[in-house]
N, C-alpha and C positions, 0 to 999 in steps of 0.2 A: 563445566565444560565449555570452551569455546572453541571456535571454527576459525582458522586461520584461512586468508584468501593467497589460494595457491595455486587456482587454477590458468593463471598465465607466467608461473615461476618456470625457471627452467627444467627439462626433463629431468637432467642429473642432481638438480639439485630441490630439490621440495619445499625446503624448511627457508630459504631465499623467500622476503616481502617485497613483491616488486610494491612502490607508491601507483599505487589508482589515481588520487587527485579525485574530481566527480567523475569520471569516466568509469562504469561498471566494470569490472575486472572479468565478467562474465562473456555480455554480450557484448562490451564497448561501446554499447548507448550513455548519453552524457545521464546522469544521476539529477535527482533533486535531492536538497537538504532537508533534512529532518532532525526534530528536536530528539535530544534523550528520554525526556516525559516518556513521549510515545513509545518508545521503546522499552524503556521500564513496563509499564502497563502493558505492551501487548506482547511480547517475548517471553517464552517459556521460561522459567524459573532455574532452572538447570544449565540456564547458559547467561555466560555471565558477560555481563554490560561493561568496560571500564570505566572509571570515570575520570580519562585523558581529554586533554583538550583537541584532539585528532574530528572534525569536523565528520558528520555521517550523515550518510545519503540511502533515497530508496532509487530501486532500480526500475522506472517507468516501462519497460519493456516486459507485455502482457506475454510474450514466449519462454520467457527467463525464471528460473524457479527462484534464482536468488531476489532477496527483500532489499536487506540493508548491505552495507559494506562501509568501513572505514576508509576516509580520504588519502590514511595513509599509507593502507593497503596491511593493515597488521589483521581485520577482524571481518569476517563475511555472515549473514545469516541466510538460509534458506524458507525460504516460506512455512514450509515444514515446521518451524521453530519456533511459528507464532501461536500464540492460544485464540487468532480466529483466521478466518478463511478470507484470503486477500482477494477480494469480487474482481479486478480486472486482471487476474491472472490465471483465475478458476477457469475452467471451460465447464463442469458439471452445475449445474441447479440445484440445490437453490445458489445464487450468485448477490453477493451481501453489496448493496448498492451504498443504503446512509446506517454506519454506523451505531449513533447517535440514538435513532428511533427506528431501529430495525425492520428495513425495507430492502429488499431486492429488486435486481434487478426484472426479472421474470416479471416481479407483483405489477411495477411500475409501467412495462411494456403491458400488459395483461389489459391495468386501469385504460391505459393512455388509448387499446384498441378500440377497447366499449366503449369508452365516452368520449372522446376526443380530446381529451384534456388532462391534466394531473392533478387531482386534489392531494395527491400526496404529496409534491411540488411544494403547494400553496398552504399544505400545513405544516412542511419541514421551514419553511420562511417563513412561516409566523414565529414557530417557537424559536431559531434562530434571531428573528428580532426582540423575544421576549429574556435572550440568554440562557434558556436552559440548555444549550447544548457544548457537545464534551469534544469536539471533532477534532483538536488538536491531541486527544488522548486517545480517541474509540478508531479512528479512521486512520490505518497502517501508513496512510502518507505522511499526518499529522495536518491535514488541511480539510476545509471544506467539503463537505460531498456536493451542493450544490453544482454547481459545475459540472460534475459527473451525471448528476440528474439531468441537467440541460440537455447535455449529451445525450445520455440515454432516450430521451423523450425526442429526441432531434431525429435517431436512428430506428424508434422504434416503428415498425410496420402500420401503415394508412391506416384509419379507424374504417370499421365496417359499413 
């Protein structure tokens, strides 16, 4: 089964593909590209990837249920459709932060209040520099979680 993007096709007409381009077909936030890997591995099995040259993108837009979408507007996925839980788009906890070595977000604010610091940070960067990690496969954008840690530690509430 696949999900055709049709939610800005015209009323009368459904089965119309308007082209997206990187522009979400959802919300109209501009998209990042994303590899196929990633999507093979994290996409439910029951819906099916093609394997066209049509460029795919996730949709950065933490209000948006939609994931992926095709550039050329032929193929959309919903979150829903993944076999894990996309952390910045979850509002519930647990809220999956690095892929990779299984950390949330929650854990990460939690460490960072008590101690002032993230040794979770300092041990997702070591194994990152040792290669063991998978984040172009494990982490739905197909990039880094770093960055997103930064972040997270950047936002998360003064230590006590």
């Amino acid at each position: 089964m696949t999900a055709q993007c049709d939610c800005c096709a015209p009323e009368n007409d459904k089965e119309e593909i308007i082209p997206t381009g990187d522009t979400c077909p959802s919300c109209k936030k501009k998209g990042k590209e994303v590899g196929r890997s990633t999507l093979r591995k994290l996409v439910k099995p029951e819906i099916e990837i093609p394997n066209d040259k049509s460029p795919v993108f996730y949709c950065p837009n933490s209000e948006d249920s939609l994931m992926y979408f095709w550039g050329d507007g032929s193929l959309c996925i919903d979150k829903k459709d993944l076999k894990v839980r996309v952390g910045f788009k979850e509002l519930e906890s647990p809220r999956p932060a690095c892929y990779c070595f299984d950390h949330t977000r929650e854990e990460i604010e939690e460490e960072y209040r008590e101690l002032g610091e993230s040794k979770i940070e300092t041990s997702i960067r070591a194994k990152v520099a040792k290669g063991v990690c998978q984040c172009h496969l494990t982490n739905p954008t197909g990039r880094c979680c770093l960055p997103d840690i930064l972040a997270i530690i950047k936002s998360a509430p003064t230590p006590a």
